[in-house]
C-alpha positions, 0 to 999 in steps of 0.5 A: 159311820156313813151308811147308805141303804137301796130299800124298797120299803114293800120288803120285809127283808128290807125293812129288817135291814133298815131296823137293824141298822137303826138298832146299832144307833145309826141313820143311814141314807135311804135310797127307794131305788123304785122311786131313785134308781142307780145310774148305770156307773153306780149300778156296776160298781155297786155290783162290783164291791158285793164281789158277786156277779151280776146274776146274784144280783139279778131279783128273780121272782115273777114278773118282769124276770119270767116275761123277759126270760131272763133266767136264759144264759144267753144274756150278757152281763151288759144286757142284765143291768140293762133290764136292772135300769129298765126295771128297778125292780129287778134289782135285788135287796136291799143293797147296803154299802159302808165302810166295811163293803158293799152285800146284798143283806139276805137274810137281813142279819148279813148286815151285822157283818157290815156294821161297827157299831154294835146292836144296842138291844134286842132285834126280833125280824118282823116274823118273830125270830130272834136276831140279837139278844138283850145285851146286843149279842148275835143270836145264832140260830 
């Protein structure tokens, strides 16, 4: 299964993506989209697939978000991914695409829904809490 990651190695949500994939037995394509951004084209599209709006997309916390104003709805779609490409860092993780579609994976667990593979053991997030049991099962909370 051909799997492609925008991770941002500083988050730990993240990094519980990475490791879930990882855990399923599957090394995906990392892309630091700090260090490697999208292109415009693939940032759209990649907006598209996750069938969500640009808004959701839109990482919200602190700076540069509060310094632009973005939370302002006078912003058009265009002009947000315009800010996206300005500042990666605006760009909310981490992104996963596969086979199965495109998500923004928070929480990290979102990506199980986006994997064939099956977990094979136990997954605790970096916080301690359970995700996957011994036998590779989904822990419901």
């Amino acid at each position: 299964m051909s799997i492609t990651i925008y991770h941002n190695p500083a988050c730990g949500t993240s990094r519980n993506t990475l490791a879930m994939i990882r855990n399923a037995g599957i090394e995906p394509k990392v892309i630091e989209y700090l260090k490697t951004p999208p292109d415009r084209a693939t940032l759209v599209d990649l907006i598209a697939r996750t069938g969500q709006p640009v808004r959701a997309l839109l990482r919200d916390k602190g700076s540069p978000y509060d310094d632009l104003g973005l939370a302002d709805p006078k912003w058009s779609d265009a002009e947000l991914v315009d800010f996206m490409l300005a500042h990666p860092i605006l760009i909310n993780r981490p992104l996963v695409v596969t086979p199965l579609g495109v998500a923004l994976c928070r929480p990290s667990e979102k990506v199980l829904d986006l994997l064939t593979a099956a977990q094979r053991g136990a997954f605790s997030k970096e916080d301690g809490e359970a995700v996957v049991d011994a036998e590779g099962r989904r822990v419901k909370p």
